[in-house]
N, C-alpha and C positions, 0 to 999 in steps of 0.2 A: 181601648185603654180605659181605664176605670180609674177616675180622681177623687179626692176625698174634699170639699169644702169645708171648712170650720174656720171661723174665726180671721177671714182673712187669709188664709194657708190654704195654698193648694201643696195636697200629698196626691203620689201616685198608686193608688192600692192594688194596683195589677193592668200586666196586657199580656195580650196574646198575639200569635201571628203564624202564619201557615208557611211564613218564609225562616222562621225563628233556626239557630243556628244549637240551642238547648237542645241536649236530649237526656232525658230522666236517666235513660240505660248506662248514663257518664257521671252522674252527678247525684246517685244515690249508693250506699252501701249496704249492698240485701244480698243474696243469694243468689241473685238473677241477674245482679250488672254487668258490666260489660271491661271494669273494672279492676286491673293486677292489682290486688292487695300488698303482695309481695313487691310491688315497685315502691312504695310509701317507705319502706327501711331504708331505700336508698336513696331516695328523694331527701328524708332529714338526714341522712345523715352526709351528702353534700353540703346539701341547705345548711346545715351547721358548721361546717366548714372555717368559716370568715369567722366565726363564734369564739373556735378553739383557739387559730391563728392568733386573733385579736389577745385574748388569754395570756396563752405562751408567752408572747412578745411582751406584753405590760401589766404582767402579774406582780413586777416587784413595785409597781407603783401602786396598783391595788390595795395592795400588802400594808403600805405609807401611809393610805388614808384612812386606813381602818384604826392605827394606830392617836 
């Protein structure tokens, strides 16, 4: 682990570890990952979900305070 001193403050500025559970091939977007692109369309637009819902339901109060 690598910490930063300054001023009183400890920062963490990096660790490593051989048990680490990261893998680059997951957590990068390049041409080589390991990663369905095609999943992320469906991902938001679950993920947005609660968004619309929310919307729909109290849009005529939105509506109210705008005015």
């Amino acid at each position: 682990m690598k910490v930063r001193l300054y001023k009183g403050n400890c920062d963490i500025a990096g660790r490593t570890s051989p048990l680490s559970l990261y893998d680059t091939k997951l957590a990068t977007y390049t041409e080589e990952d390991a990663f369905d692109h095609k999943a992320s369309v469906g991902f938001i637009k679950i993920y947005g979900l609660p968004v619309k819902t929310f919307y729909s339901v109290n849009k005529h109060l939105l509506k109210k305070k705008k005015k």
